[in-house]
mmCIF file of the N, C-alpha and C atoms, coordinates in Angstrom:
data_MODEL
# 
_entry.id   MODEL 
# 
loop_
_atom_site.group_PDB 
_atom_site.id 
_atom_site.type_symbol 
_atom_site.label_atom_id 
_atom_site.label_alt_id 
_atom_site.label_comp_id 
_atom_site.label_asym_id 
_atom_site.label_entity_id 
_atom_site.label_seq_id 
_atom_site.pdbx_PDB_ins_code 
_atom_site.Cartn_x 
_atom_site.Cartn_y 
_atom_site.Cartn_z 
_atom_site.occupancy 
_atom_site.B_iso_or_equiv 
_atom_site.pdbx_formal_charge 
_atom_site.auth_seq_id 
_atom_site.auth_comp_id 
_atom_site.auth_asym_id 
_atom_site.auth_atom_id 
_atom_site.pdbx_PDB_model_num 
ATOM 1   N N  . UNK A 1 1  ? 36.755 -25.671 10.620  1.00 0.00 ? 1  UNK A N  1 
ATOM 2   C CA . UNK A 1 1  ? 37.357 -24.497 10.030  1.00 0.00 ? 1  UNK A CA 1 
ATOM 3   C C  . UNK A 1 1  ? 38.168 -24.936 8.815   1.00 0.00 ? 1  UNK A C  1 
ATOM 4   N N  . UNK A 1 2  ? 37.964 -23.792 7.509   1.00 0.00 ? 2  UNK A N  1 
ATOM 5   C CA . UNK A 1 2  ? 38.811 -24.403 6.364   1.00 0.00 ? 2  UNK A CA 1 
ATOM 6   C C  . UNK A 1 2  ? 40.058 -24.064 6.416   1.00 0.00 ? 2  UNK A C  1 
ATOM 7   N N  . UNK A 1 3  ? 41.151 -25.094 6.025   1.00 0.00 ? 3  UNK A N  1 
ATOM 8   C CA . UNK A 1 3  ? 42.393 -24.002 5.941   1.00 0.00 ? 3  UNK A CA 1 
ATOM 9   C C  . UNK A 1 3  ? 42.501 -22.757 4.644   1.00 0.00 ? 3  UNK A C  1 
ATOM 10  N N  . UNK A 1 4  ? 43.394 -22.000 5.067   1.00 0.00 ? 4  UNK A N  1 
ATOM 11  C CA . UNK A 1 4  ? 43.067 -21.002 3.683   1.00 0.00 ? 4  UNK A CA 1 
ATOM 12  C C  . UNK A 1 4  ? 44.703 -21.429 2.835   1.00 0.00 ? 4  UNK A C  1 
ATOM 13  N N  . UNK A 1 5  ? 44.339 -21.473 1.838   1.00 0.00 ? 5  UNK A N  1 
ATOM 14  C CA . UNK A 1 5  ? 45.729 -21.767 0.827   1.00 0.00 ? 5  UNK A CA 1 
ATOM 15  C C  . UNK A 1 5  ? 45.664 -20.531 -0.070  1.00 0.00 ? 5  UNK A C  1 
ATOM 16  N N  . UNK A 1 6  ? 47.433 -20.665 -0.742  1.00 0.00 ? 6  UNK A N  1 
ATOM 17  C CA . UNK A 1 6  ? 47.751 -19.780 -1.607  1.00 0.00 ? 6  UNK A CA 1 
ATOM 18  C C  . UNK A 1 6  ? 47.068 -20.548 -2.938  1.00 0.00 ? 6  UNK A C  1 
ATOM 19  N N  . UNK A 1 7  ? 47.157 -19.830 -3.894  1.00 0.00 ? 7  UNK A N  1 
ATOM 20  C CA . UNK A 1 7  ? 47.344 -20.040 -5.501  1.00 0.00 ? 7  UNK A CA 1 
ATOM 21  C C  . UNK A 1 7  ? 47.397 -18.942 -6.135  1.00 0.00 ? 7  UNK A C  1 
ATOM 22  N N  . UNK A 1 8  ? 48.543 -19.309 -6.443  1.00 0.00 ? 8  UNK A N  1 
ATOM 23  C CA . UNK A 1 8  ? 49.177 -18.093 -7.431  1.00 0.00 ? 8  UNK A CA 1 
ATOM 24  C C  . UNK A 1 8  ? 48.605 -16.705 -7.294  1.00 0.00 ? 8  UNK A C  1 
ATOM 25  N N  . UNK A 1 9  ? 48.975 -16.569 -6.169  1.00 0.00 ? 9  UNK A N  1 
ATOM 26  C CA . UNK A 1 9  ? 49.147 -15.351 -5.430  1.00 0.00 ? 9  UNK A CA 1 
ATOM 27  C C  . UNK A 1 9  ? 47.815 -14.773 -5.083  1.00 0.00 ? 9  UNK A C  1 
ATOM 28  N N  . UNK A 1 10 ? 46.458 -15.687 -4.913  1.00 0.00 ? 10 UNK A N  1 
ATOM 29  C CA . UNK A 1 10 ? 45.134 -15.677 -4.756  1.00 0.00 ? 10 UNK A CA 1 
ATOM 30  C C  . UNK A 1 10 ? 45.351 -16.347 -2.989  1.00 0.00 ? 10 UNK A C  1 
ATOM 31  N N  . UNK A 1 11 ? 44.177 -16.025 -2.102  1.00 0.00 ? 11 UNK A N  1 
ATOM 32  C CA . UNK A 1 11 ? 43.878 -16.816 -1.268  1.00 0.00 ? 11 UNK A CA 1 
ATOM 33  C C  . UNK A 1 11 ? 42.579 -17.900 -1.410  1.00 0.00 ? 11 UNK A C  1 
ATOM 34  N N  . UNK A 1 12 ? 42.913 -19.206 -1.034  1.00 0.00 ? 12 UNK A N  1 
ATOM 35  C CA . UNK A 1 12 ? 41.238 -19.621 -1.722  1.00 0.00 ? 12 UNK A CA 1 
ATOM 36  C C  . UNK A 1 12 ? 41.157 -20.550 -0.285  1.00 0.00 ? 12 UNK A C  1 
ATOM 37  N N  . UNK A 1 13 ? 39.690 -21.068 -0.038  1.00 0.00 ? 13 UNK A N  1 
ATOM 38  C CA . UNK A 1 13 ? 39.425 -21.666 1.118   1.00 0.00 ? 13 UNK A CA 1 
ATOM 39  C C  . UNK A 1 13 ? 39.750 -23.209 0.842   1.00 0.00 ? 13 UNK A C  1 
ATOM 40  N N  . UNK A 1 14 ? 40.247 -23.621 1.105   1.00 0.00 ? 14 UNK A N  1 
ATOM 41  C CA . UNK A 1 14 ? 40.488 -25.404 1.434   1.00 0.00 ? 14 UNK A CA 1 
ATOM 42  C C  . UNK A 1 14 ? 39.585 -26.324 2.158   1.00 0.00 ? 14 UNK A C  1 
ATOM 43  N N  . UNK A 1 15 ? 39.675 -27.547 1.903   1.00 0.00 ? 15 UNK A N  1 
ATOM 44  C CA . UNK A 1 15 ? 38.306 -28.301 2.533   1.00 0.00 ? 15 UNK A CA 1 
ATOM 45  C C  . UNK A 1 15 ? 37.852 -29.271 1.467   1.00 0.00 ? 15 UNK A C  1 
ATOM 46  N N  . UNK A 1 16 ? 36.514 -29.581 1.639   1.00 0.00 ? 16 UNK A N  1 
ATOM 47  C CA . UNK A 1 16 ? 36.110 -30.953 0.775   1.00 0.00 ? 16 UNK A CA 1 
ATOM 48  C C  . UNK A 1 16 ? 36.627 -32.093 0.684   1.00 0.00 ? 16 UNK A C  1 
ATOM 49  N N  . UNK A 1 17 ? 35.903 -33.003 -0.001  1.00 0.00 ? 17 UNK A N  1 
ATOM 50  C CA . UNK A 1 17 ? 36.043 -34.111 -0.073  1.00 0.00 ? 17 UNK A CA 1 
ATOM 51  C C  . UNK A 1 17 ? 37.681 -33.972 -1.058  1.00 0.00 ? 17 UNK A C  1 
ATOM 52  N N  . UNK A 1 18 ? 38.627 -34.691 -0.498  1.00 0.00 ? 18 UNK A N  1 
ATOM 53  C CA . UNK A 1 18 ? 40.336 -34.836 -1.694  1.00 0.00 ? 18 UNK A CA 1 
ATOM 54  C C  . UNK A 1 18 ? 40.007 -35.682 -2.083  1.00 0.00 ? 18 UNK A C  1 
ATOM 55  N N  . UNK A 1 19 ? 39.499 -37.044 -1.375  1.00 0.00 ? 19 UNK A N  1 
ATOM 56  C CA . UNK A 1 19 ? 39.600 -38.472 -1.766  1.00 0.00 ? 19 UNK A CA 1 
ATOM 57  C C  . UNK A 1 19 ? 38.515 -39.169 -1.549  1.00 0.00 ? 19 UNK A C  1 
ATOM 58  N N  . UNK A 1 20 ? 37.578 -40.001 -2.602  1.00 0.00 ? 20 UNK A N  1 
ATOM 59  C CA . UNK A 1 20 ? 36.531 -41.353 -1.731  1.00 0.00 ? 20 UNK A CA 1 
ATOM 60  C C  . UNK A 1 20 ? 37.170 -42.422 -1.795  1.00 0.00 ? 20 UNK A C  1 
ATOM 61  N N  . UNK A 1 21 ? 36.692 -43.256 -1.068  1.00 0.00 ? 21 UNK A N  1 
ATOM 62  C CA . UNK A 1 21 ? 37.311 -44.623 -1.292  1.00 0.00 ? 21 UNK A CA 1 
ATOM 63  C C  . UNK A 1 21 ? 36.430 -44.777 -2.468  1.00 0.00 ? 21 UNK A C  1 
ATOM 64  N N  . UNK A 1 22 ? 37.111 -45.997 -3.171  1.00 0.00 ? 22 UNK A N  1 
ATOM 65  C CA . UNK A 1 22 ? 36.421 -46.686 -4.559  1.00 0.00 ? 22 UNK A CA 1 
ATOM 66  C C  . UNK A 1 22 ? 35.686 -47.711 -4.149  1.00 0.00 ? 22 UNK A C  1 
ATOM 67  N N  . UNK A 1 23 ? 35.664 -48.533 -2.846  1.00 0.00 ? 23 UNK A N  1 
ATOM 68  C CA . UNK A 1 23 ? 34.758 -49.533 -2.232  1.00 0.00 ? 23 UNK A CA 1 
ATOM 69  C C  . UNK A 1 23 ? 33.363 -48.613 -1.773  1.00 0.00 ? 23 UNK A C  1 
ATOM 70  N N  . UNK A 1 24 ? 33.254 -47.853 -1.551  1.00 0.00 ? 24 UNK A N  1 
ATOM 71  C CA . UNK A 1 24 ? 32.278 -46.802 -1.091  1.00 0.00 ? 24 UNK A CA 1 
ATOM 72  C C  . UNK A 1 24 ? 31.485 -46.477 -2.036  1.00 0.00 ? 24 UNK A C  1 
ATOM 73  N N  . UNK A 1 25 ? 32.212 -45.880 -3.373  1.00 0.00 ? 25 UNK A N  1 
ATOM 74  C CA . UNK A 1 25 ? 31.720 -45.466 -4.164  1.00 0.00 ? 25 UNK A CA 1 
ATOM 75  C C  . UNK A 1 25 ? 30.471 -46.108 -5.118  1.00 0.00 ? 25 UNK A C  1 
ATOM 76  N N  . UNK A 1 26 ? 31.289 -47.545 -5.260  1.00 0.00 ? 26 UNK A N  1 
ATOM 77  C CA . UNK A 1 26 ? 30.678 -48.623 -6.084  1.00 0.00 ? 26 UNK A CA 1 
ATOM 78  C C  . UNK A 1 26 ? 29.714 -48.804 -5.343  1.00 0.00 ? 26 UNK A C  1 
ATOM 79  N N  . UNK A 1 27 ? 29.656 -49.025 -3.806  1.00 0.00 ? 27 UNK A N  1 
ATOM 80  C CA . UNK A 1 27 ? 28.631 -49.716 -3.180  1.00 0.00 ? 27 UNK A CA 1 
ATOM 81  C C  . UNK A 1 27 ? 27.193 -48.851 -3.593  1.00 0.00 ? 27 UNK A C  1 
ATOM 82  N N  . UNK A 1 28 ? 27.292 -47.625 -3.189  1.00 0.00 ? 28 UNK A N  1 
ATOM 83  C CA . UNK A 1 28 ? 26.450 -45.982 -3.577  1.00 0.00 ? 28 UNK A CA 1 
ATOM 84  C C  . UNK A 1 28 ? 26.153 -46.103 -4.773  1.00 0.00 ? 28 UNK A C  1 
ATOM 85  N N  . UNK A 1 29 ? 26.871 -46.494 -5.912  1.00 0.00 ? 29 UNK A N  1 
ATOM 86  C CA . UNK A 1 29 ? 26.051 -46.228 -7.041  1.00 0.00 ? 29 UNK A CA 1 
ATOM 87  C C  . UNK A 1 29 ? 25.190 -47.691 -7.405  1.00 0.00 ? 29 UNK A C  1 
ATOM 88  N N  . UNK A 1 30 ? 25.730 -48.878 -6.783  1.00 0.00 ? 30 UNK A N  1 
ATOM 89  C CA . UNK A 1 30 ? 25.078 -50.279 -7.111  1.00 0.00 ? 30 UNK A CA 1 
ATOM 90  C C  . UNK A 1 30 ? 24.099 -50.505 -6.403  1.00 0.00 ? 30 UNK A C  1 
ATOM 91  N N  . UNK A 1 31 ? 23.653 -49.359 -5.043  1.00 0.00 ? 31 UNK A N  1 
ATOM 92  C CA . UNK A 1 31 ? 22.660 -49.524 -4.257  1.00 0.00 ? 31 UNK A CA 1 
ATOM 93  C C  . UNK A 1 31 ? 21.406 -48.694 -4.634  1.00 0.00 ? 31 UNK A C  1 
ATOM 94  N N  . UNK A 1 32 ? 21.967 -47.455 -5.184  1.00 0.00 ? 32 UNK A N  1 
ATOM 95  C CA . UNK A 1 32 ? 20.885 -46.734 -6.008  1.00 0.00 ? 32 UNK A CA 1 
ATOM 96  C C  . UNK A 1 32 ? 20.800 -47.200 -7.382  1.00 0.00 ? 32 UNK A C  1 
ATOM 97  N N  . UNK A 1 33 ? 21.482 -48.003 -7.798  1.00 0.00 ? 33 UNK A N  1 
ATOM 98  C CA . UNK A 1 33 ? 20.911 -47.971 -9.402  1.00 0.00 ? 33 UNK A CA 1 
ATOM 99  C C  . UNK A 1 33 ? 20.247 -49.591 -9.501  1.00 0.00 ? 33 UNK A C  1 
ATOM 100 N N  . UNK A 1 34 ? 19.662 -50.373 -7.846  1.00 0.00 ? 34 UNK A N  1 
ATOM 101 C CA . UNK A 1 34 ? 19.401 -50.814 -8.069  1.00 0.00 ? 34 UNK A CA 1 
ATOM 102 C C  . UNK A 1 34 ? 17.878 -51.216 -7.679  1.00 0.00 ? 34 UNK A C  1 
ATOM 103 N N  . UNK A 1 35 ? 17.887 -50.151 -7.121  1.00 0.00 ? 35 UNK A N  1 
ATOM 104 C CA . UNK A 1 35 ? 16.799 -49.581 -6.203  1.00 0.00 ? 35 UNK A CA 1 
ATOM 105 C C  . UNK A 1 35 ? 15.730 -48.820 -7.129  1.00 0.00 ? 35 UNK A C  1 
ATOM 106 N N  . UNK A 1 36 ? 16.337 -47.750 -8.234  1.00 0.00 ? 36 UNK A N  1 
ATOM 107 C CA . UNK A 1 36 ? 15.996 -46.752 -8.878  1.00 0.00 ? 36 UNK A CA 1 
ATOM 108 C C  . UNK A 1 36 ? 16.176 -46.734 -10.248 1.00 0.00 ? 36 UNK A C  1 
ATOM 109 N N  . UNK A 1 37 ? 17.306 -47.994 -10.802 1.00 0.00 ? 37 UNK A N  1 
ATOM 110 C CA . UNK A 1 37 ? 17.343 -48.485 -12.044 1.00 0.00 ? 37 UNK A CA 1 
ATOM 111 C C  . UNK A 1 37 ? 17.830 -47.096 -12.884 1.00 0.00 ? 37 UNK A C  1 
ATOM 112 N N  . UNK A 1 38 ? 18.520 -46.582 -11.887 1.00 0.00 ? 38 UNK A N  1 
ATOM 113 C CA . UNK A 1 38 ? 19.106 -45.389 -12.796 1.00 0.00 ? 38 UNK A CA 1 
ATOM 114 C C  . UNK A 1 38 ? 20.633 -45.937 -13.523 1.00 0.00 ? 38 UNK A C  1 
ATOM 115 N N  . UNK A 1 39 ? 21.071 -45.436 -14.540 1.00 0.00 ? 39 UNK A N  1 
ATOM 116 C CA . UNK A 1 39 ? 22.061 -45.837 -14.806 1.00 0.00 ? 39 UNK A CA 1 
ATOM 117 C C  . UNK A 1 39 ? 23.833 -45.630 -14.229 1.00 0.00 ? 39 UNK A C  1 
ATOM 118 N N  . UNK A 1 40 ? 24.278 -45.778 -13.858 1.00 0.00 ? 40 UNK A N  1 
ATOM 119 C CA . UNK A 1 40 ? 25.893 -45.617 -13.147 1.00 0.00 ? 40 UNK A CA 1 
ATOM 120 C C  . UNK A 1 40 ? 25.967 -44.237 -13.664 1.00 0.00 ? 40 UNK A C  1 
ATOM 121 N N  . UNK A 1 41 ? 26.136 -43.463 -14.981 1.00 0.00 ? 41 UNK A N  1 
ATOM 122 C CA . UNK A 1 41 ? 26.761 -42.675 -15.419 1.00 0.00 ? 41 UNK A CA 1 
ATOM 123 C C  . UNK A 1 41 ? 25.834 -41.627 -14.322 1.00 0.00 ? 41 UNK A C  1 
ATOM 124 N N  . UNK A 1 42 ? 24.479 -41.657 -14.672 1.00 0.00 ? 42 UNK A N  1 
ATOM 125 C CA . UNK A 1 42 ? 23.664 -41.023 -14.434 1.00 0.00 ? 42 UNK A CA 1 
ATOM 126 C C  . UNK A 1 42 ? 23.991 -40.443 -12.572 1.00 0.00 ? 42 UNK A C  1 
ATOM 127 N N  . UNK A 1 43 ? 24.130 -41.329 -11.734 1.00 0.00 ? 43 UNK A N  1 
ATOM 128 C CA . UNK A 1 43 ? 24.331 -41.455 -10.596 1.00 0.00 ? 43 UNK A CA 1 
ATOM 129 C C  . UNK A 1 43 ? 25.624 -40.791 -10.436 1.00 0.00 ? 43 UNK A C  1 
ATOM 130 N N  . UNK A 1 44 ? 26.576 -41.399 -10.740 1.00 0.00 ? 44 UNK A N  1 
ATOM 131 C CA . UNK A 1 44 ? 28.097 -40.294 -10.865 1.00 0.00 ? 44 UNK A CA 1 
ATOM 132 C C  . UNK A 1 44 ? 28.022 -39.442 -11.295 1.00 0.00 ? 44 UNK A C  1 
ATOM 133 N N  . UNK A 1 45 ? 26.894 -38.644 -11.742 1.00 0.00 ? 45 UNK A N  1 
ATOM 134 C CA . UNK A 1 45 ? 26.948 -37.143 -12.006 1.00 0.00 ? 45 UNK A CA 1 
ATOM 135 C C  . UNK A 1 45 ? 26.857 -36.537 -10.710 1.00 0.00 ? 45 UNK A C  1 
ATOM 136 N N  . UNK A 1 46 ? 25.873 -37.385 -9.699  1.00 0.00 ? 46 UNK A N  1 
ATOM 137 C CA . UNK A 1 46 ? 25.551 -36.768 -8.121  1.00 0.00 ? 46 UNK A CA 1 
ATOM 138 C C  . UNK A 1 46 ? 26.767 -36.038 -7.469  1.00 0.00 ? 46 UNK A C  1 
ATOM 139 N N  . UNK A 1 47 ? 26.081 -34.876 -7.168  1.00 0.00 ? 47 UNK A N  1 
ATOM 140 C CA . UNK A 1 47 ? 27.221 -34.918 -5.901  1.00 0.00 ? 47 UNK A CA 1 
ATOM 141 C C  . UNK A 1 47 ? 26.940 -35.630 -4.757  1.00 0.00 ? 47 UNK A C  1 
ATOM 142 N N  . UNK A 1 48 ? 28.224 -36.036 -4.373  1.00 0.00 ? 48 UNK A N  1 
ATOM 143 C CA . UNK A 1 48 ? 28.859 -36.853 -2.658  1.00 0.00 ? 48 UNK A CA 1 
ATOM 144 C C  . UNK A 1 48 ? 27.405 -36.539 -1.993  1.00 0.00 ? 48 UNK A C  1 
ATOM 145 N N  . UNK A 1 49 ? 27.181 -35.475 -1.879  1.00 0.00 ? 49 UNK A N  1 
ATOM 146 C CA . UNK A 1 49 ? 26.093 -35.360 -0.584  1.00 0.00 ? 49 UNK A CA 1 
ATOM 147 C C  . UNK A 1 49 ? 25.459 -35.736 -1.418  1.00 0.00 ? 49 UNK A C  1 
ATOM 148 N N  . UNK A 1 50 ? 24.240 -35.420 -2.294  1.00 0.00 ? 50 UNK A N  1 
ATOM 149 C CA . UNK A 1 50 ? 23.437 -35.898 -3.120  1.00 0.00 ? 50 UNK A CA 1 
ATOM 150 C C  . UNK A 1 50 ? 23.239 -37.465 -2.921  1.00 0.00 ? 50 UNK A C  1 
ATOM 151 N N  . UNK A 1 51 ? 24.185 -37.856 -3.657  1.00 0.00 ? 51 UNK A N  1 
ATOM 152 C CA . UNK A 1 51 ? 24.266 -39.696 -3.482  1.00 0.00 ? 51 UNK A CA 1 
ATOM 153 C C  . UNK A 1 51 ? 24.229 -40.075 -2.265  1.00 0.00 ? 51 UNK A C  1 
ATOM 154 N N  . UNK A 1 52 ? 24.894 -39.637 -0.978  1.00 0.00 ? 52 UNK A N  1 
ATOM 155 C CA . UNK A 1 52 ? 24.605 -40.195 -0.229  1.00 0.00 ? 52 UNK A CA 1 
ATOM 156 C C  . UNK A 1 52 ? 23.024 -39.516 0.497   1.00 0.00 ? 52 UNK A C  1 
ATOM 157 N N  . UNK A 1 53 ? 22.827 -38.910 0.494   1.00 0.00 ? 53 UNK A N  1 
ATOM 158 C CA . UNK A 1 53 ? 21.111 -38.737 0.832   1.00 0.00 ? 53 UNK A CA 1 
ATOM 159 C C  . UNK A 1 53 ? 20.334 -39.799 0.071   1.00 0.00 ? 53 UNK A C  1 
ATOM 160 N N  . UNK A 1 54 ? 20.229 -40.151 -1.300  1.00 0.00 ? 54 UNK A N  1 
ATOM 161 C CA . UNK A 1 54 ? 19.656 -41.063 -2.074  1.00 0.00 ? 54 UNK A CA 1 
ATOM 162 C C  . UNK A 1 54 ? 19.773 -42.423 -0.823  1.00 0.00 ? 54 UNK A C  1 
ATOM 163 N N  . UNK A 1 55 ? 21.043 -42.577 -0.910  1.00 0.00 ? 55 UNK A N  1 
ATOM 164 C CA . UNK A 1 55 ? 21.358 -43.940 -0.469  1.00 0.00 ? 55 UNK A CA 1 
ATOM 165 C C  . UNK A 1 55 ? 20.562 -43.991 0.986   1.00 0.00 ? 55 UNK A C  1 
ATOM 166 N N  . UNK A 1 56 ? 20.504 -42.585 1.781   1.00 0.00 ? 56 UNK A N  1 
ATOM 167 C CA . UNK A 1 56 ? 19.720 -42.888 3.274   1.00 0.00 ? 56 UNK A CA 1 
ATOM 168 C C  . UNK A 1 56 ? 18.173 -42.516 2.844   1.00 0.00 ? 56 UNK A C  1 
ATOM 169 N N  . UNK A 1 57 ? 17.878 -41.967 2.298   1.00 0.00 ? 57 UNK A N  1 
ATOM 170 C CA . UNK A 1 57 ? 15.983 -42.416 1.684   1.00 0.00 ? 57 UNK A CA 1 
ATOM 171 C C  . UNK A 1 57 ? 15.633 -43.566 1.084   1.00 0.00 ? 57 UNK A C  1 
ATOM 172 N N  . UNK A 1 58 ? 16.596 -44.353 0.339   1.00 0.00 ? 58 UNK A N  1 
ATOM 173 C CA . UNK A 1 58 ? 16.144 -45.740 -0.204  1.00 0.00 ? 58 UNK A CA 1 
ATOM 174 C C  . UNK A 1 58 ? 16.463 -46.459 0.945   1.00 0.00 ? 58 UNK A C  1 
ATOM 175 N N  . UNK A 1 59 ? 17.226 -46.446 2.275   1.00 0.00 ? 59 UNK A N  1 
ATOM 176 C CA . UNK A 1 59 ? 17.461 -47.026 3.511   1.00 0.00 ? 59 UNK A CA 1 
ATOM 177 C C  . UNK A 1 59 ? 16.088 -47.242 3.719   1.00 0.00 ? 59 UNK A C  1 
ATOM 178 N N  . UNK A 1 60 ? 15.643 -45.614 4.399   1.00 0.00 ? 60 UNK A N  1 
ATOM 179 C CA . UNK A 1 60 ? 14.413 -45.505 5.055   1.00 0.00 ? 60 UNK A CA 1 
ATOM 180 C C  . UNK A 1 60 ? 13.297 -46.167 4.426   1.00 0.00 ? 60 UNK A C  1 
ATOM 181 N N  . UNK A 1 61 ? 13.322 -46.002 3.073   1.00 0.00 ? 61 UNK A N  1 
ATOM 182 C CA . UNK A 1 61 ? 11.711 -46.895 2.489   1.00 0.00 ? 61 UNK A CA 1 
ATOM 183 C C  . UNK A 1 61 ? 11.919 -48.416 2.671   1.00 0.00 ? 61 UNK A C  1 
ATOM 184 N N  . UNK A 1 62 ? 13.099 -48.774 2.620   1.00 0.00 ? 62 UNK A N  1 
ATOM 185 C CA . UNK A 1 62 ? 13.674 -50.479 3.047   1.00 0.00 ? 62 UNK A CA 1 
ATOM 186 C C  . UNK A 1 62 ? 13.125 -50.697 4.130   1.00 0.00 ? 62 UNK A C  1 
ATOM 187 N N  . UNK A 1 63 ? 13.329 -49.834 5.118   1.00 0.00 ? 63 UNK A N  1 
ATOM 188 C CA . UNK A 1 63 ? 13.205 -50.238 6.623   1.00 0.00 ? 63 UNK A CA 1 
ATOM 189 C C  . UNK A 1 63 ? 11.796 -50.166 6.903   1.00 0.00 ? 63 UNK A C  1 
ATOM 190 N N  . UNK A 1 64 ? 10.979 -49.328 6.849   1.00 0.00 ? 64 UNK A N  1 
ATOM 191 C CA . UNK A 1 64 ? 9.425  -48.777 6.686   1.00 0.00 ? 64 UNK A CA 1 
ATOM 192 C C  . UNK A 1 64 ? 8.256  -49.982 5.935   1.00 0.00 ? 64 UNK A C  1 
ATOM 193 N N  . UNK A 1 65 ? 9.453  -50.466 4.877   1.00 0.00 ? 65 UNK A N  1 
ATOM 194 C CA . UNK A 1 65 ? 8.473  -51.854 4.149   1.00 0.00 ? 65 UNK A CA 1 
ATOM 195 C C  . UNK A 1 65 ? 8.716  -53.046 4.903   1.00 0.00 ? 65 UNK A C  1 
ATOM 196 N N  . UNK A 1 66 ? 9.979  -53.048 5.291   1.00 0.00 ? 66 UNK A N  1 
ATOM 197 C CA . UNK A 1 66 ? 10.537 -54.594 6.352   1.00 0.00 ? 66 UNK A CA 1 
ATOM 198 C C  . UNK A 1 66 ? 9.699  -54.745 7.749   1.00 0.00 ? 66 UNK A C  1 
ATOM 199 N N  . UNK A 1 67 ? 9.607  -53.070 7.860   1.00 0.00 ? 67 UNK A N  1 
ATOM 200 C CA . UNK A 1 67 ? 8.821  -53.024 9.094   1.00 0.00 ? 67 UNK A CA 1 
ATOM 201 C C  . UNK A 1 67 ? 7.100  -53.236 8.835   1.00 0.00 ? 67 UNK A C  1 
ATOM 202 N N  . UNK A 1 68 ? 6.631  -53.092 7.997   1.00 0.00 ? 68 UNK A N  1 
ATOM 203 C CA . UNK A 1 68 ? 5.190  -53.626 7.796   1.00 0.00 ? 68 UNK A CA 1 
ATOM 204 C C  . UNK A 1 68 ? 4.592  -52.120 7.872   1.00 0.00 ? 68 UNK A C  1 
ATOM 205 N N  . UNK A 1 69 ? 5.366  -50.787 7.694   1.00 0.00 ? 69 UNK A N  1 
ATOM 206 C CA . UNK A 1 69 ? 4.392  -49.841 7.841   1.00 0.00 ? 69 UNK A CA 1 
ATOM 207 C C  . UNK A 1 69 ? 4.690  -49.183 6.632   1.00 0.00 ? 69 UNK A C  1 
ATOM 208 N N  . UNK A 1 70 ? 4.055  -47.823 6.654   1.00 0.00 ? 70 UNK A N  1 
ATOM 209 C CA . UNK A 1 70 ? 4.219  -46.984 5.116   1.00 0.00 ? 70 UNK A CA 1 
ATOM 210 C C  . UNK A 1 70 ? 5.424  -46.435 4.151   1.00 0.00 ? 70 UNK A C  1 
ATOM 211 N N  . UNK A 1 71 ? 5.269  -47.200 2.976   1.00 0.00 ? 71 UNK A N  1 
ATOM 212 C CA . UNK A 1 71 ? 6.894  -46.396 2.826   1.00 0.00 ? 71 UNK A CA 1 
ATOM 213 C C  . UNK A 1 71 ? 7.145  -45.282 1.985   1.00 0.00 ? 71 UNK A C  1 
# 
């Protein structure tokens, strides 16, 4: 459940991401841009969910090739 906050005399819903870690972040964009040779900027445009879906489909084709089957 979101909390609901004031602003200036509006009600608005609360929630989302406030903070990433910066160890997280780097790892996500150095794992896709190295995978996909996309550039950093390019990748920090992603949104949070976005990037991290990238990061669990380039998992899965890792694991699928390590494993000897289709990736």
């Amino acid at each position: 459940m979101r909390a609901r906050l004031r602003h200036r005399g509006r009600q608005r819903h609360g929630g989302g991401i406030l903070g990433y870690p910066l160890d997280q972040l780097r790892e996500e964009v150095a794992f896709i841009a190295y995978h996909f040779h996309w550039t950093p900027e390019a990748i920090m445009t992603l949104e949070h969910r976005d990037r991290r879906d990238w990061v669990r489909e380039i998992s899965a084709i890792n694991s699928a090739i390590n494993a000897g089957g289709p990736a």
